[in-house]
Every structure is written in C-alpha cells, then in structure tokens.
C-alpha positions in Angstrom: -71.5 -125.9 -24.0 -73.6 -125.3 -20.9 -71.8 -123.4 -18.3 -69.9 -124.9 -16.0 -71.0 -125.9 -12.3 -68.6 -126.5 -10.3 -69.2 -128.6 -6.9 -67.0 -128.4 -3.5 -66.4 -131.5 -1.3 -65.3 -130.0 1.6 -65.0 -132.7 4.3 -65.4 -136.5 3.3 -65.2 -139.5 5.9 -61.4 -140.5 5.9 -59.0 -137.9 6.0 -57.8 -136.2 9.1 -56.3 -132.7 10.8 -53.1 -134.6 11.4 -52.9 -134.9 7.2 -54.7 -131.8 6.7 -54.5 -129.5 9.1 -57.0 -127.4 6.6 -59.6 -130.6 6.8 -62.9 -128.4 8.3 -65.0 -130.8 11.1 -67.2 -128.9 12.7 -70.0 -127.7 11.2 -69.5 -124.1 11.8 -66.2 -124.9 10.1 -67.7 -127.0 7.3 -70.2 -123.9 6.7 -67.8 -121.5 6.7 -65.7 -123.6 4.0 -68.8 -123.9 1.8 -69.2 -120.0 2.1 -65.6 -119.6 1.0 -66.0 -121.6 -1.9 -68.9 -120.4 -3.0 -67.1 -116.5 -3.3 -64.5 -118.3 -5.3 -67.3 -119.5 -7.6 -68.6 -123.0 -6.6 -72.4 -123.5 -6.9 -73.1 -126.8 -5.1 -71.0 -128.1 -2.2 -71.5 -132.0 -1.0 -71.9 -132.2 2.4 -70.5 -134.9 5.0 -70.8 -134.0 9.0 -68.4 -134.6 11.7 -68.8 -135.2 15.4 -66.5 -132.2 16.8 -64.8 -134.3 19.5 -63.9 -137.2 17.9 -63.7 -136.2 14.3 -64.9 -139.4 12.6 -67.9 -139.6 9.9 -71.5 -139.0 11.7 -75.1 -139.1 10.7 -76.6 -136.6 13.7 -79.2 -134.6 12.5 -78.4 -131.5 14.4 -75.0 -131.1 12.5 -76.6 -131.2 8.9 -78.9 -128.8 10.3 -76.4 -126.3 11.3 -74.6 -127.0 8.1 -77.2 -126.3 6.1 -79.2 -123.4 7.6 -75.7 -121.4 8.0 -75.1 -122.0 4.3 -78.8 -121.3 3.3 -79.0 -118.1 5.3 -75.5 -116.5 4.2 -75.6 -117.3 0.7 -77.8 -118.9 -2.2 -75.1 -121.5 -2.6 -77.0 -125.1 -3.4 -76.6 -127.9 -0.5 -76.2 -131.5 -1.5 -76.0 -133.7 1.6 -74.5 -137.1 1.4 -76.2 -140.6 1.8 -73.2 -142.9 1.7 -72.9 -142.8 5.1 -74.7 -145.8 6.5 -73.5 -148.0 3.7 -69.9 -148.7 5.0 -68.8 -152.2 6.4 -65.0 -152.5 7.6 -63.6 -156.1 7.7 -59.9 -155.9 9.3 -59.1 -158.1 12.6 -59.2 -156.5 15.0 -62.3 -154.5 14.1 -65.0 -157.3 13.4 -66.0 -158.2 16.8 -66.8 -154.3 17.6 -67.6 -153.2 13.8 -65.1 -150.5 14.5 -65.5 -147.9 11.8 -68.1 -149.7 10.3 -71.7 -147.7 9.5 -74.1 -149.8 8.3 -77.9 -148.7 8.9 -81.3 -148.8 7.3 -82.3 -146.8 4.1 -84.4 -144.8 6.3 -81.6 -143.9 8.5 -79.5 -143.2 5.9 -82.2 -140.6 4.6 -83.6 -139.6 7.4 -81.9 -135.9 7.6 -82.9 -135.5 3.8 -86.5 -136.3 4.6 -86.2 -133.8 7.2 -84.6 -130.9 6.1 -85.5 -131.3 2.1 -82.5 -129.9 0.3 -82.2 -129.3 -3.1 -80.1 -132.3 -3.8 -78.6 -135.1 -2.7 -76.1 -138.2 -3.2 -77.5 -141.5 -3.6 -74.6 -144.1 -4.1 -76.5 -146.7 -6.5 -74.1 -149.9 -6.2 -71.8 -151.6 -4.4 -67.7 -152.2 -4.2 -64.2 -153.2 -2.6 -63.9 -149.1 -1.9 -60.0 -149.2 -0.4 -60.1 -151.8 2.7 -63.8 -151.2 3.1 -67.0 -152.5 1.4 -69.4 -149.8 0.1 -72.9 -152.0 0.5 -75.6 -150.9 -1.2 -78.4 -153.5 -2.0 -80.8 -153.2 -5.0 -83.7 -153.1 -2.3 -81.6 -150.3 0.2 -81.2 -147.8 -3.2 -84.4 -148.5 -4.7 -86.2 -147.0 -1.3 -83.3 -144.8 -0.4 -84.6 -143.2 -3.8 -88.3 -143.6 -3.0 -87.3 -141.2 0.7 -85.6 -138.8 -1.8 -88.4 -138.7 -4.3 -91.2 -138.0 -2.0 -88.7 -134.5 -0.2 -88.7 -133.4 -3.5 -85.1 -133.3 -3.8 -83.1 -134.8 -6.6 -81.0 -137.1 -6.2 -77.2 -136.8 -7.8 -76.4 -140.5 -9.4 -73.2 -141.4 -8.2 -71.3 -143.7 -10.7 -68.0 -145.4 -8.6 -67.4 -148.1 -11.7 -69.7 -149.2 -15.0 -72.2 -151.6 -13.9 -73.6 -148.8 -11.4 -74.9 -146.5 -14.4 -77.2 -150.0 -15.3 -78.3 -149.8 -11.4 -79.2 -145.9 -12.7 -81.1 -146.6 -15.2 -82.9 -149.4 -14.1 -84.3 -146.6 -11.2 -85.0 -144.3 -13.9 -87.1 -146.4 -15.9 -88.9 -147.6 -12.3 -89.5 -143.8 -12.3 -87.6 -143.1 -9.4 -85.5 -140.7 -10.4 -87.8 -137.7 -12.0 -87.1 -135.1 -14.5 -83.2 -134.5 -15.8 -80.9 -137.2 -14.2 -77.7 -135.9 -12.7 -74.6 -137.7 -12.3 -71.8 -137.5 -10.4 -68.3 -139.9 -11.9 -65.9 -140.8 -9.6 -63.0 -141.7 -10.8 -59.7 -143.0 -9.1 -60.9 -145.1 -6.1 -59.4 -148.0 -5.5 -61.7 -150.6 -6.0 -63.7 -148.8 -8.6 -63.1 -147.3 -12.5 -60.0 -145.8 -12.5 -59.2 -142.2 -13.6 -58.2 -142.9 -17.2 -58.9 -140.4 -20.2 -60.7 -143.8 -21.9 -62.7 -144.8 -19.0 -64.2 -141.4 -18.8 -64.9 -141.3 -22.7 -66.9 -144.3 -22.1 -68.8 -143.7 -18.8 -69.9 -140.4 -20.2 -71.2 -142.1 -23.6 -72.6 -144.9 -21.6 -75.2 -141.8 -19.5 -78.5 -141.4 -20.8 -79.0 -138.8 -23.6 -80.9 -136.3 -21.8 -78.3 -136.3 -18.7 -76.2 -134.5 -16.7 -72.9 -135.1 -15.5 -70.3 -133.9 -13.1 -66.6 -135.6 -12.3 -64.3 -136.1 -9.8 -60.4 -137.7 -9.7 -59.6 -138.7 -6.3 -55.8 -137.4 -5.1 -53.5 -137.0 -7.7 -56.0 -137.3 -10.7 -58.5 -134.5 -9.5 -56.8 -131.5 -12.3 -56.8 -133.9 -14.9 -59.5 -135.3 -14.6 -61.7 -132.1 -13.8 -59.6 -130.5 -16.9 -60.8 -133.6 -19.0 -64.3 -132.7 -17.9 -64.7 -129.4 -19.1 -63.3 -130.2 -22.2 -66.0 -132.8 -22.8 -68.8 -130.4 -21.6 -69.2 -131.9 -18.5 -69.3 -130.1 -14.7 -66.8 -130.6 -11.9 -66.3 -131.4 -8.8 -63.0 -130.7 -6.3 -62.7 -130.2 -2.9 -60.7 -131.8 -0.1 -62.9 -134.8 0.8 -60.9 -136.0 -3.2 -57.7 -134.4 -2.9 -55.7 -132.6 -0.1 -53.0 -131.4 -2.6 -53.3 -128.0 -4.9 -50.1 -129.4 -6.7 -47.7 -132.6 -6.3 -46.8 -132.2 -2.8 -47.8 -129.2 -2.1 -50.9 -129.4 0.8 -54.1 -126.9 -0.5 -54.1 -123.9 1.9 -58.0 -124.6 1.9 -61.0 -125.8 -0.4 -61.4 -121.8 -1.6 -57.8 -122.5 -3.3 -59.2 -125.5 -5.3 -62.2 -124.0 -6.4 -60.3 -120.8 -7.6 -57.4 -123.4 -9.5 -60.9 -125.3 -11.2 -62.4 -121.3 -12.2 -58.8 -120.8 -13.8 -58.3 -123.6 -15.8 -62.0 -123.5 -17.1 -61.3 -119.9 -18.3 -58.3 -120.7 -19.6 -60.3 -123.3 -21.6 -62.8 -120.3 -22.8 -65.7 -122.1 -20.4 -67.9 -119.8 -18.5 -68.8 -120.3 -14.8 -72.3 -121.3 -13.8 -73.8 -119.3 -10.7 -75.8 -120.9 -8.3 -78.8 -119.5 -10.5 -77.7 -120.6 -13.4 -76.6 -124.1 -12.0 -80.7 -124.9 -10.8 -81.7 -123.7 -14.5 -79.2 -126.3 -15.6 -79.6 -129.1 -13.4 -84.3 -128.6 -13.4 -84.1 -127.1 -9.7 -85.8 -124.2 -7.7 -89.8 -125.1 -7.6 -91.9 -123.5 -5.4 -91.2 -125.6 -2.5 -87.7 -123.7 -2.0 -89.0 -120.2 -2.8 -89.5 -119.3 0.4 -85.9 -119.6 1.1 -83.7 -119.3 -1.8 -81.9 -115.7 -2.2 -81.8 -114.3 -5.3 
C-alpha cells in the first residue's frame, strides 16, 4: 500500500465555540491548528475561514491569505482551500426574505481566492444535495467553470464525492479534460442527505473511482474512527479534523485537532501502515512543479 496521507479539517462552517470551545476561528488560530497537526503528522489540512467577530462561514480574501502564508512560511504542510462556500442556500421561515445563512455566489467568486493565491489544492464539491436543512447547489455549468478557474492556477482540484451520482459528475469533468493528471478524491460519508457511512457504501464508492485514482475518506461525528479505520484498511488516505467530528471518543469533546490526528497516526500503526510526509504526500497525489518551488520547504 501507498503510504498514508492523512488530511486535517480544522474549522468547517457550522459548528461553534459554544459546542467546541476548541473550534479555531481566527485565522491566526486556524494557522496555528494546522501547524499543530502537522507535528502530529498530517500532510494536508482543508481550509475554511472565519470572520473573527461574528464567527460564521466567510469568503474574504485577506483571511485565506493569512491562513495560508502563516502555514506556508512555518512549515511545508500542503494547503487545500475550500470552494463549497458559495454554494449554500438555506430555506427555513424565517430566513427566506433575508437569505439568512445562505451563500450563494458566482463560480468566480467562489474561486476567486484560489485564482489568487494558487495553492497546491483545492475542494471542488461536483454535485448537488438535501445537506442537513440546507441545499448544497452546485450546477453542471457552476462546477464545470469552477474547475476551468482551478485548472488554469495550476492547482488540483480534490473531487469531493457527498453520495454516488457525484463520482459520474467526476468523470464526466475528467473526460472534458478538466481535471488533469491523477484524480484525487475526497468521500464523505455520514451527512445527512448524502451516502451514509456504511462499510458497503464505501466498498462500492471506492470500486466505482476510476482506476488510476486517489482517494481519501471522511465519517462525519460519530463515524469518523470507523470509517477512517475502514480506509486504511482498503488502502485509501484519511481525513479527520473537527470541521467532521468534535469528539475524540463517545462523549468525550477532542482537546484539539492535534489529538485527532495523533488517534488517526495510532490506529494506522497499529494497522502496520506507514505515514506519508508532506513530501511524500505530493509524490503520491502528482504535486510540487516548478510553479511552487520557490516556496515549498524541504
């Protein structure tokens, strides 16, 4: 088996401080997190932002930029920023007059911080679903230039599969040669409204991938051990992090994302799989060209 690259989620778009007082916001905090997790051995971490004051999901450029050039400059720790936000429509009474906590942009705006800062990778939800009491909209039309934005920073995009008609959305891109080289995908598994986190379901997303893929998965809440322990055994990478799962054990509150990433190391070595470094982790997943030399550590 390859070795195993393990992802951190630190800070999604729904949980709060008042559930997780551990939940990092700002992006000093967010940084710091990454950093953490990356001495723990994490490779990648998925990045969401924060505004500070109010603590709710944001797209400002300025906060992926301090994200990012804090992690780039302490560490060689590869940065995947997120693209879902943008693609989020909330429909309860009192919130359709106003939108509420509804983000719904262009593709461009949705992008526009990849195009900008060019990291080595990036999220690119491909479909559409009921996601809890939201709708996760993503139009053929939105992904297919979404992925045309990504393609032309040079940064490749990570595939992210919520339920089974999405990995057809994949590799209709693929063969419309919008997604270059390797594909990568992330499973996500355990969201209501999309595949749930069965030991069947992921048997049959991970045989329905293209051959020459790779593939990474998550459990939301209770599912993430199992279903990162499920993933290793089939060869796969992982991916924990609060943004999935504020719990190290049943009801027991993570002290911090460090403590998930070192539970993930310690069940992969108790299952005889080695840990990828961030080196090792671009050989895997094609990264590292010229166009991040200047700036990637050794």
């Amino acid at each position: 088996m390859e070795k195993l690259i393990i992802t951190v989620a630190v800070t999604g778009s729904f949980d709060s401080k008042e559930r997780q007082a551990n939940l990092p916001v700002a992006p000093g905090e967010i940084a710091q997190a990454a950093i953490e997790c990356y001495q723990e051995g994490a490779s990648i971490v998925h990045v969401h932002v924060r505004d500070p004051k109010t603590r709710k999901p944001s797209m400002e450029i300025s906060y992926y930029r301090e994200v990012f050039e804090t992690i780039r400059n302490k560490c060689d720790m590869i940065v995947n920023l997120t693209t879902g936000i943008g693609g989020r429509i909330v429909f309860t009474p009192e919130e359709k007059e106003q939108a509420g906590e509804s983000l719904y942009t262009t593709p461009e705006r949705r992008t526009q911080h990849v195009a900008e800062l060019k990291p080595e990778m990036c999220s690119l939800d491909v479909g559409s679903m009921n996601f809890s009491r939201w709708v996760m909209a993503n139009s053929l039309p939105d992904v297919e230039r979404m992925a045309e934005i990504i393609l032309e920073a040079g940064t490749k995009p990570e595939l992210e599969i919520f339920d089974a008609g999405h990995v057809d959305i994949a590799r209709h891109l693929i063969e419309k040669g919008l997604v270059k080289g390797r594909p990568h995908f992330q499973i996500c598994m355990g969201i209501t409204g999309g595949i749930s986190a069965t030991p069947r379901n992921l048997l049959y997303l991970k045989e329905s991938l293209p051959s020459d893929s790779t593939w990474s998965v998550l459990g939301v809440g209770p599912a993430q051990f199992p279903t990162i322990t499920l993933g290793i055994l089939l060869g796969g990478h992982v991916r924990v992090g609060l943004e999935d799962n504020l719990y190290i054990s049943k009801g027991v509150l993570a002290k911090s994302n460090a403590e998930q990433v070192r539970k993930a190391v310690s069940i992969a070595r108790t299952l005889d799989r080695e840990i990828a470094t961030a080196k090792e982790a671009r050989q895997i997943l094609g990264l590292g060209g010229k166009m991040r030399e200047s700036w990637i550590l050794n």
